[in-house]
KENUKE-902853 format. One record per residue: z, y, x negated of N, C-alpha, C in turn. Coordinates in steps of 0.05 Angstrom, whole numbers, padded with zeros to 5 digits, always signed. Layout:
ZYXZYXZYX/...
***
This chain:
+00000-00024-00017+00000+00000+00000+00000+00025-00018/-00013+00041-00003-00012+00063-00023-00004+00093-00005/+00023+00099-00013+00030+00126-00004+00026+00148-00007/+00012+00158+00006+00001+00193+00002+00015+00208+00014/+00031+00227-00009+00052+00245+00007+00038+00279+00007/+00039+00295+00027+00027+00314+00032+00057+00336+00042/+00040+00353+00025+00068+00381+00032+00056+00405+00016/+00072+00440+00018+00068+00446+00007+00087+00447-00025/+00080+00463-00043+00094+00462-00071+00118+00468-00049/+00139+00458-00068+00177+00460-00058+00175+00457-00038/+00166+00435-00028+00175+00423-00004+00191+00396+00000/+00195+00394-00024+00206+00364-00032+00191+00338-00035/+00165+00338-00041+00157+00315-00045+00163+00294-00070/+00165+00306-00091+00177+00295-00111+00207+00276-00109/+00218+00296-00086+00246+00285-00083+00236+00256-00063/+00221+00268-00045+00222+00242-00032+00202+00226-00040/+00189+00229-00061+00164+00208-00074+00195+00188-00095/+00210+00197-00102+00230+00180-00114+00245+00166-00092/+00247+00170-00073+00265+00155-00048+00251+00126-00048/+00218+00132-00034+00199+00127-00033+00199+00100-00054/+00195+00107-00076+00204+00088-00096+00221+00065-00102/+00238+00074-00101+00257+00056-00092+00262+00034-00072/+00254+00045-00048+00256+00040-00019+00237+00006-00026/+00202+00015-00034+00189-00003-00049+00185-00013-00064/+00200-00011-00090+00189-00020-00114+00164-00007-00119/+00160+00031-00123+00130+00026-00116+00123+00046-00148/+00099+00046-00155+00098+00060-00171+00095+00094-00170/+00096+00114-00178+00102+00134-00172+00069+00151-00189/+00051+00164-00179+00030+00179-00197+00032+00212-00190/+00031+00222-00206+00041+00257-00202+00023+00272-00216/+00012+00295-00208-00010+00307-00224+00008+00327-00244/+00029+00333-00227+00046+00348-00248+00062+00339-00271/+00071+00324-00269+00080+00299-00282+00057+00298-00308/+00035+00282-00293+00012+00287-00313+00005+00305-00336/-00004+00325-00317-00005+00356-00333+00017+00358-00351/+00037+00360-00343+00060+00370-00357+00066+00344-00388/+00067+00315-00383+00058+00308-00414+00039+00306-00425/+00014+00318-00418-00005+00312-00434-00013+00337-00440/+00004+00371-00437-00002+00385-00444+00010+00408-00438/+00044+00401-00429+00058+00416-00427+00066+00441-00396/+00042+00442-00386+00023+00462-00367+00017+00482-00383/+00012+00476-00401-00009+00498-00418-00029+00509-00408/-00044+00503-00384-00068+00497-00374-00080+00519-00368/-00062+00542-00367-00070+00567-00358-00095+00564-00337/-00113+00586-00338-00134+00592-00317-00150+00561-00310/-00148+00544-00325-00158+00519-00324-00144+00499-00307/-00128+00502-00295-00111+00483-00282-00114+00469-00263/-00139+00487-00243-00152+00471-00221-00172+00451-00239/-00186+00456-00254-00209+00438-00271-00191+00411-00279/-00172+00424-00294-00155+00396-00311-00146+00382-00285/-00126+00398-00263-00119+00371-00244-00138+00355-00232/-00164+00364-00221-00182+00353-00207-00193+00328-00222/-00188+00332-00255-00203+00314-00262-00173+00287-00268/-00158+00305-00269-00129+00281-00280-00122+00269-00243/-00129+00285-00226-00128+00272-00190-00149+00250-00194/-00174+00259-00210-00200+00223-00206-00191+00202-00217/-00168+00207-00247-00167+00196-00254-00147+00170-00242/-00116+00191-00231-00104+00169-00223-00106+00162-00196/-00126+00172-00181-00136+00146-00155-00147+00129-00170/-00166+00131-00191-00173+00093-00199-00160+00079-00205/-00133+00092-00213-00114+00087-00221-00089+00063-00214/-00092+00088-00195-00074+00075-00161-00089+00048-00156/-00119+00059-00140-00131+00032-00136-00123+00003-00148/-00130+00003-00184-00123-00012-00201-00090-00020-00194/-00069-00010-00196-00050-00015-00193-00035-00029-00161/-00052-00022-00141-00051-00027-00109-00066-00055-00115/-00084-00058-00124-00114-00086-00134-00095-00107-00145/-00071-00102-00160-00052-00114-00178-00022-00126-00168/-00031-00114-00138-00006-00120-00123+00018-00098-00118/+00018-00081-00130+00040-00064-00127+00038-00037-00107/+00058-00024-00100+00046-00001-00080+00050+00026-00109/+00036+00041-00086+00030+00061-00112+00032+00093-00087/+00050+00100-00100+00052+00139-00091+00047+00152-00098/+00025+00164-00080+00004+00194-00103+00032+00221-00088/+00035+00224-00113+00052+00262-00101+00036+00280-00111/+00023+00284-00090-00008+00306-00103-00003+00335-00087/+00008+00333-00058+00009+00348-00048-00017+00354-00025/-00041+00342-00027-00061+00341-00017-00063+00364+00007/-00064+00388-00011-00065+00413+00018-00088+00421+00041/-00103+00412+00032-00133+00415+00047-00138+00389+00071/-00151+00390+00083-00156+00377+00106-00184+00355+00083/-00208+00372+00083-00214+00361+00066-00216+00350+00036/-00193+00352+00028-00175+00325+00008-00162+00313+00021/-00151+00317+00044-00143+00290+00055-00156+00277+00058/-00182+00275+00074-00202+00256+00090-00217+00239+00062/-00224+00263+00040-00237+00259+00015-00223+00231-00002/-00195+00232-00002-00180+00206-00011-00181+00190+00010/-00173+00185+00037-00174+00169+00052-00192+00150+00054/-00221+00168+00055-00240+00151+00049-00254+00134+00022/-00236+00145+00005-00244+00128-00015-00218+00104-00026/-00204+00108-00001-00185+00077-00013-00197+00063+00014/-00209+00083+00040-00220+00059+00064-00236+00035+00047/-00260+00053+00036-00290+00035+00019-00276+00015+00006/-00253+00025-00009-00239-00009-00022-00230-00024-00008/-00210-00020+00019-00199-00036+00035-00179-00037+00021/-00165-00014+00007-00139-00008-00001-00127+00004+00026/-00106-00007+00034-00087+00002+00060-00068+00032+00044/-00070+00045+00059-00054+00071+00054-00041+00084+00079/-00016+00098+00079-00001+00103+00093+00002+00137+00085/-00003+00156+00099+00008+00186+00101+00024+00194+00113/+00049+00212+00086+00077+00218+00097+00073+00250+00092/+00079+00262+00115+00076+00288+00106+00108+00302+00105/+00107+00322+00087+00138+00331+00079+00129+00360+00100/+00145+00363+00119+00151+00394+00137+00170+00402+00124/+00179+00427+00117+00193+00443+00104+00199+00466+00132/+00234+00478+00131+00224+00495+00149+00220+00522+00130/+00217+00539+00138+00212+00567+00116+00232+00578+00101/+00257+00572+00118+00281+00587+00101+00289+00556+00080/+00285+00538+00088+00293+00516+00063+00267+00514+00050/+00252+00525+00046+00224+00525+00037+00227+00544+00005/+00236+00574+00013+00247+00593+00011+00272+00588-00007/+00287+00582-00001+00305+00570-00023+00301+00557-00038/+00283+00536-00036+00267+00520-00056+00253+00525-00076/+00243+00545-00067+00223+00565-00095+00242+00576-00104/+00271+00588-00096+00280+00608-00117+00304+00583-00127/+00303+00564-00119+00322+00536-00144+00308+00527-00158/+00276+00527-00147+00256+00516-00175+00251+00542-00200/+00246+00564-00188+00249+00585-00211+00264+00581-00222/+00301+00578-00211+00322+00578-00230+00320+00560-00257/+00314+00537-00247+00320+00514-00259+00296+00524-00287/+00270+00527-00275+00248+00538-00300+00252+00558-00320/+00268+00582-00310+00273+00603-00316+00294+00593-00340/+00316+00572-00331+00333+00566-00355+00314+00547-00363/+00302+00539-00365+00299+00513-00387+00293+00478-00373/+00307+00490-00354+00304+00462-00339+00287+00448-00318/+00258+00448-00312+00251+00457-00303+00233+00421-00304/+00232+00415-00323+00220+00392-00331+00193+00392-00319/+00176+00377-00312+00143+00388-00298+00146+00403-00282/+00163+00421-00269+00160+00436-00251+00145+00464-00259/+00133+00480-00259+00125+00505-00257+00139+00538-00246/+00134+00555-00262+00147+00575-00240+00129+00589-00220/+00141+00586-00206+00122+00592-00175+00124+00622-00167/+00111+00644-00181+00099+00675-00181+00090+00686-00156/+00083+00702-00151+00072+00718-00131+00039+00714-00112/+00029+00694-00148+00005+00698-00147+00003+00670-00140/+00018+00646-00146+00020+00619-00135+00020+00622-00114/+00047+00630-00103+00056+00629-00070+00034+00638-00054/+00019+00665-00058-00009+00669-00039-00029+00652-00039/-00029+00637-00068-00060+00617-00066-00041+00595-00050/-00025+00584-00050-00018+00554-00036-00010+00565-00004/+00004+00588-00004+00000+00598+00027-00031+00590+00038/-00048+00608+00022-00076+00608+00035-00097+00588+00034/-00087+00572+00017-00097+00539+00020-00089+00515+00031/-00065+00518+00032-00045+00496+00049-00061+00502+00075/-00071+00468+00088-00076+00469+00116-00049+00444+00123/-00034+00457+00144-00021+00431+00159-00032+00414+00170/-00024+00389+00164-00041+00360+00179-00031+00359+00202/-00060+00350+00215-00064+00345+00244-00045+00322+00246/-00027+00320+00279-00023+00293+00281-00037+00262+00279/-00059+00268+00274-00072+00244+00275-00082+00240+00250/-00078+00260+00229-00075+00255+00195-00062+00242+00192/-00034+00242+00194-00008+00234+00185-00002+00206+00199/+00015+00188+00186+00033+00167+00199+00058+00173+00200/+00070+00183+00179+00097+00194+00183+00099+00226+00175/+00118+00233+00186+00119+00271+00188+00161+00269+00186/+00156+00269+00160+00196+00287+00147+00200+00305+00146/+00218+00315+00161+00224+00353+00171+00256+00353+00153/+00247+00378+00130+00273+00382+00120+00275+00402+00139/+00308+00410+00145+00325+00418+00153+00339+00439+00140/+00362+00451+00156+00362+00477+00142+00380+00462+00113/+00387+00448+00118+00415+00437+00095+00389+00419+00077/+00379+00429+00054+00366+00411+00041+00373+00381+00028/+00393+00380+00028+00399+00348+00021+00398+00314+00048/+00396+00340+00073+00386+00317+00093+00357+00324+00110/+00353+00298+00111+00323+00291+00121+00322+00278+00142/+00308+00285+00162+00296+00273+00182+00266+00265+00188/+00262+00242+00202+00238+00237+00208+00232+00217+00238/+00198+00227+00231+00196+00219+00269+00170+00200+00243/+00160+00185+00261+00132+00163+00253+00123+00164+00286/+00088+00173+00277+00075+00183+00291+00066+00160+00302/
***
């Protein structure tokens, strides 16, 4: 099985791509993750080029690893309608089974999320995370499309208290 988790940045997907993990035994694939050891996020103005090509890489990836028996979690964030449909259909053609969990965030725990991920970057700690600027927050505002109900199989609504989670399965 292969889990595609969809949200926007600080919405907790990371947190719950590790739940996720566990829950399955599953393997975990992260573009940030990626980025971040194989080049620090150095990536400057290049960043959409480098992930797109490090995103081809680990769907064959996944595939290979799903082909091998194991489940596999993309935490990509997949904000577009068309990247969703764009991966879907290319694990349909394999007859790789995949499941979509989308992370809802409400705005004020959204909102606090960006300014605990700054913190944490700002000191040091930040590990693949990024600091999320003025100029981030408008591009992922204005590219994030929310998934239709009939995108999704499961939909997790954080809450105002970020350490609990709820969920409905569509």
């Amino acid at each position: 099985m292969i889990y595609l988790i969809c949200g926007k940045i600080c919405s907790g997907k990371s947190f719950y791509a590790r739940r996720l993990k566990e829950e399955h035994n599953a393997v975990i694939l992260s573009t940030d993750e990626a980025t971040y050891d194989l080049i620090r996020n150095e990536q400057g103005e290049y960043y959409n080029i480098f992930a797109k090509r490090v995103n081809l890489y680990l769907r064959k990836k996944a595939a290979e690893i799903s082909a091998a028996g194991a489940d596999v979690i993309l935490d990509w964030g997949f904000w577009t309608k068309a990247d969703r449909k764009e991966i879907s259909g290319f694990f349909s053609d394999l007859n790789i089974p995949y499941e979509w969990h989308y992370i809802d965030v409400t705005d004020s725990v959204w909102q606090r999320s960006i300014e605990e991920r700054n913190r944490r970057v700002a000191a040091g700690n930040g590990g693949s995370d990024f600091f999320v600027d003025s100029g981030l927050l408008r591009k992922v505002t204005s590219l994030f499309e929310v998934p239709s109900e009939d995108e999704i199989d499961v939909r997790y609504v954080r809450n105002e208290m970020p350490e609990i989670w709820f969920f409905t399965e569509s």
